[in-house]
Each structure stands twice: as C-alpha cells, then as structure tokens.
C-alpha positions as CSV (number, residue, x, y, z in Angstrom):
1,X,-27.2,11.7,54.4
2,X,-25.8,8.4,53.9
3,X,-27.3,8.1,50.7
4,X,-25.9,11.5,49.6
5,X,-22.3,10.4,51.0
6,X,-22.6,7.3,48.8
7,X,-23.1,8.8,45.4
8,X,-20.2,11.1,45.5
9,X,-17.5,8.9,45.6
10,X,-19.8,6.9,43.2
11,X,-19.7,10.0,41.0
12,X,-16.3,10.7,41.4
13,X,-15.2,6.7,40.3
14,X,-17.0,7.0,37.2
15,X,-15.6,10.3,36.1
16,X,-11.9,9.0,36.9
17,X,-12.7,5.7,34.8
18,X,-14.4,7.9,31.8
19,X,-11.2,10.5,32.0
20,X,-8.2,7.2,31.6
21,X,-10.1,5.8,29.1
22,X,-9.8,9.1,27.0
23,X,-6.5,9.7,28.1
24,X,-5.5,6.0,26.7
25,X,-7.5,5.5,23.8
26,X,-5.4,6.1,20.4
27,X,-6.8,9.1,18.5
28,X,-7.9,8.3,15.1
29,X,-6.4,10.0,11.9
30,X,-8.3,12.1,9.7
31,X,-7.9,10.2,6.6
32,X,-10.1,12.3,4.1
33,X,-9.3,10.9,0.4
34,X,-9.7,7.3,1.0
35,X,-9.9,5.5,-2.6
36,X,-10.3,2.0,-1.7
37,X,-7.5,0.8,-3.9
38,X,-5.0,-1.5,-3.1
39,X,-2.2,-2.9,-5.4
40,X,0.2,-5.9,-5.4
41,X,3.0,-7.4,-7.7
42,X,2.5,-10.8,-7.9
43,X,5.0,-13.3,-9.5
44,X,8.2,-12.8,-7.7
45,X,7.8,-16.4,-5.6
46,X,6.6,-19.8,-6.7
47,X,5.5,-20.0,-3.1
48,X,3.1,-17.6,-2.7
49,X,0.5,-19.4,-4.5
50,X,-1.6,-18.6,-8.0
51,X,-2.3,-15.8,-9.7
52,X,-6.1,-16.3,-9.4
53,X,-5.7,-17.0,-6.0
54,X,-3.9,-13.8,-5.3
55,X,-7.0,-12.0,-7.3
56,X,-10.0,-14.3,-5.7
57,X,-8.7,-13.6,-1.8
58,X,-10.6,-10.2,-2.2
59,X,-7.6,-7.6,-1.0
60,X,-6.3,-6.6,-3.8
61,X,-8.3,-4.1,-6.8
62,X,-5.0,-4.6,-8.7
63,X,-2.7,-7.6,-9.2
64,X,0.3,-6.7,-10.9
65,X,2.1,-10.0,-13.1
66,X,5.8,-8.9,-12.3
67,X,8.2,-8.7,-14.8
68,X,8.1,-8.7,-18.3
69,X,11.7,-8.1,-18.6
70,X,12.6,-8.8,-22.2
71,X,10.5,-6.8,-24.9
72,X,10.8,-5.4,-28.4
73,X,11.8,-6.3,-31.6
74,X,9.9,-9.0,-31.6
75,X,11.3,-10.7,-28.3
76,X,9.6,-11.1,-25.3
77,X,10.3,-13.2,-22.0
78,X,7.6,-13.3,-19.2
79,X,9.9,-14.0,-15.5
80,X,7.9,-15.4,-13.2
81,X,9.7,-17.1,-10.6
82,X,9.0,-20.3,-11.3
83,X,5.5,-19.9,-11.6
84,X,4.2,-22.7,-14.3
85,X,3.1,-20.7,-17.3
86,X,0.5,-23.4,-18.9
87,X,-2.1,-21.7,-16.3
88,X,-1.1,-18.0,-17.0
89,X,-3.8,-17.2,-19.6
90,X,-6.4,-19.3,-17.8
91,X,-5.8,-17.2,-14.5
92,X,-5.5,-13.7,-16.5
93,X,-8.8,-14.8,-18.0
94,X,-10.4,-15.5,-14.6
95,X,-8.9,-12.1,-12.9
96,X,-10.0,-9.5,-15.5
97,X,-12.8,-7.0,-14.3
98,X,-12.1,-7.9,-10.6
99,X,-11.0,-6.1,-8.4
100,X,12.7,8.0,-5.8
101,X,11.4,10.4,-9.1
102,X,12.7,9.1,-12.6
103,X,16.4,10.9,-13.4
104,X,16.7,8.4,-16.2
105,X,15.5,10.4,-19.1
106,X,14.4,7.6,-21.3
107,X,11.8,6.9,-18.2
108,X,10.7,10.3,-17.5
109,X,10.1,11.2,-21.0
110,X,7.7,8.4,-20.8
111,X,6.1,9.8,-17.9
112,X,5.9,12.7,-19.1
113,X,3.6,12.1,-22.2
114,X,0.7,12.3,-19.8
115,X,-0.8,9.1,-21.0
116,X,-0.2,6.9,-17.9
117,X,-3.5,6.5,-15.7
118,X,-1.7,5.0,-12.7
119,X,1.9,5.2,-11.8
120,X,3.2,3.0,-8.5
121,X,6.1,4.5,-6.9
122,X,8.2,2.8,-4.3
123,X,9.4,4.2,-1.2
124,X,11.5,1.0,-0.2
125,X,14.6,-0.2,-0.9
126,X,16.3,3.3,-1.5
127,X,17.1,4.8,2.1
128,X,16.7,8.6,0.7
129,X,13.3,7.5,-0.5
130,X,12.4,6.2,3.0
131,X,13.6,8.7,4.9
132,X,12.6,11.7,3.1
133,X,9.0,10.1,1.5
134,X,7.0,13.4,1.9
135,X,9.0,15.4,0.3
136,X,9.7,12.8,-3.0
137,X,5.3,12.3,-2.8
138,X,5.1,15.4,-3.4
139,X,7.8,15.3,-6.3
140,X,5.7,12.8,-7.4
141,X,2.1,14.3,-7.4
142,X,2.9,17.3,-8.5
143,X,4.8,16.6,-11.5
144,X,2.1,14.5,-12.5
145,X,-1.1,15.9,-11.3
146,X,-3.3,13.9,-14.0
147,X,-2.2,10.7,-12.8
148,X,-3.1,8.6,-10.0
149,X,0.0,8.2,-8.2
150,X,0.1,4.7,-5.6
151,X,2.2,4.7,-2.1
152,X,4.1,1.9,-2.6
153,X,5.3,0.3,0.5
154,X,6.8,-3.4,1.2
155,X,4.5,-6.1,3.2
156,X,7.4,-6.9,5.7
157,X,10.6,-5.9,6.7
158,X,12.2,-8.9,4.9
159,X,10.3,-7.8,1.6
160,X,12.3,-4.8,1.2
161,X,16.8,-4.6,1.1
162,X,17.6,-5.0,4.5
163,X,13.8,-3.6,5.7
164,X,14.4,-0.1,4.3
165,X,10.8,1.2,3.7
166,X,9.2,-1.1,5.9
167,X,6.3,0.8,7.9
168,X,4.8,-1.0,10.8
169,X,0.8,-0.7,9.9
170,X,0.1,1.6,12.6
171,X,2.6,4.1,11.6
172,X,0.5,3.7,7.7
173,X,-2.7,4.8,9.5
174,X,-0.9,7.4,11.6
175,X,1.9,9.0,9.5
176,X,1.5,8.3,5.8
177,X,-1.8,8.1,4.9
178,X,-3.3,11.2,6.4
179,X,-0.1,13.2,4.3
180,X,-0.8,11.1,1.1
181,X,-4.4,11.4,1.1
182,X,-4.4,15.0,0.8
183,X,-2.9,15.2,-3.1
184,X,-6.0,15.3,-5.3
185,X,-4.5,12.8,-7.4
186,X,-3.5,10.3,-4.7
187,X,-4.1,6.5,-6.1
188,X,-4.2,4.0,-3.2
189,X,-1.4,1.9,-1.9
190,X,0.8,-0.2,-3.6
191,X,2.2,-3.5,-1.8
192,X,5.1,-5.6,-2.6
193,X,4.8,-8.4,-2.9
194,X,2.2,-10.8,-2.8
195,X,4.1,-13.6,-0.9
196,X,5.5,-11.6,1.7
197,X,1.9,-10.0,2.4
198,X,0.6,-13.7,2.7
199,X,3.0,-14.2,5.3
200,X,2.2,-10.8,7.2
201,X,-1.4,-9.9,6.3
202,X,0.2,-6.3,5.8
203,X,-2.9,-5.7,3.7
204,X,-5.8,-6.7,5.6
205,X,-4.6,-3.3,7.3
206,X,-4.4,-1.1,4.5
207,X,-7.8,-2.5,3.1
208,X,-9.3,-0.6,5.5
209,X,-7.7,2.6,5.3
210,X,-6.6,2.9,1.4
C-alpha cells in the first residue's frame, strides 16, 4: 500500500510538469514557402566593412551595391559612402556566383513590362507601408505575379526613419512570414542595410526562416 500511495503523487508531479511546459512553450509558425533567400544593400556606410566580406560571411544569397545614382547619356556616378573604389571590381569579381506600390508612372511602367525577375519592396520608412504591410504585399504580388517579390524590412530600429518598419525578429517568424509565404511568388527577405545588420545580427534570424 505504501508503494501504491507513492506513485500517485509521483504520477500526478509528472503530469503537472509535462502540462506547464506545453502551456509555456511558444507555438511554432507554419512557415510553408520558405525559399532560403536573403537580400542586403550594401554600400551605404564605410563602416560596415567590404563588399567581399559582406558576400564571404555566408548570410546573404544577394548583396546589393547601393546606389548607382547618376546614369544615362553617357554619365554614370557609382555612391558608395566612402567606400574606396580601386577594390570594387576585385570584390564584384570574387562575389559572382555566390550566394508602398509604384504611383510614379515612369517606375511602374517599368514594372510593368514583366521583365524584372526580382523586385525588393520596402515596408520601412513610410508609416502607411508599416502599418498596413498585408494589404500593400498583396498589392505587390498580385500585380506582379511572375516576379519574385522580397519583404524588405530594416536590420534595426535605427536603420529605418525614426524605426518605422522595424520588426523585432520574433514578430518576423510570428506575424510576417507565415502571411508572406503564402503568395506563390514570394522571394525571400530583403534587409537593409548591411552595417546596421552587422551591428544587430537581424539576419542570423531570418536565415533560418526565409
């Protein structure tokens, strides 16, 4: 009889301790297009080290060289942030085969021709954008539902205009992602900017769940 008296409470301990640790344990999210690609605009701060650096840390399919902001007529101007530009074409060399909807109708018209494979779309820095993101994705992939369309979202707080667009990693896993993944033509995530990221490691998160 003793023994008997022993294992209930035993019993009952163990199903108490199995029943809080499902009641506390985070559900996962169902994240059922994963494509494994991550992008990130490198170029916008001398600090954040080279570009074959940013390709050869292996969290990135994509590095971006941001901007190219003069071009045509036979004028170009590469800004890079005071990046040294001897190494460019070394670096672009050693990176190759590695890893708010347009209302300006000059840009949609672009768009439009159908002959962009990739189109990065930010949902930062504009707080309509932010704030209403599931209804401008979907703007966004259905308007152009032969192109991969990319999430993009800022590293840190301090990466976007006064952190608007600025999702904390868990809310990624939680909240976007399982909404983004569902359009067919969903991309992977786009990052901005490489410096910041080096200062957050907001993509060793989204490695994982692109």
């Amino acid at each position: 009889m003793a023994l008997t008296s022993w294992k209930a409470p035993m019993m009952m301990l163990v199903l108490a301790t199995i029943m809080i640790g499902f009641l506390t344990a985070p559900a996962s999210a169902v994240l059922e297009n994963k494509t494994g690609q991550v992008t990130v605009f490198w170029g916008r701060n001398k600090n954040e080290g080279s570009l074959r650096e940013a390709c050869d840390s292996g969290r990135y399919t994509m590095v971006i060289m941001s901007f190219l902001d003069v071009y045509g007529h036979g004028k170009y101007h590469l800004d890079l942030s005071g990046h040294p530009l001897g190494r460019i074409g070394a670096d672009i060399k050693h990176c190759q085969y590695k890893a708010g909807f347009p209302d300006r109708f000059f840009i949609k018209k672009a768009l439009d021709t159908g002959i962009f494979e990739r189109i990065h779309v930010r949902f930062y820095d504009d707080p309509d954008c932010a704030v209403f993101w599931q209804q401008e994705w979907e703007k966004w992939t259905t308007a152009y539902p032969y192109t991969k369309i990319y999430f993009g979202l800022p590293a840190s707080p301090e990466a976007a205009k006064g952190g608007q667009g600025y999702v904390h990693p868990k809310n990624v896993y939680y909240g976007i992602l399982p909404v983004a993944q569902t359009a067919a033509n969903y991309g992977g995530v786009m990052i901005w900017n490489r410096y910041y990221d080096k200062l957050s490691d907001f993509s060793s998160y989204i490695d994982q769940w692109a």
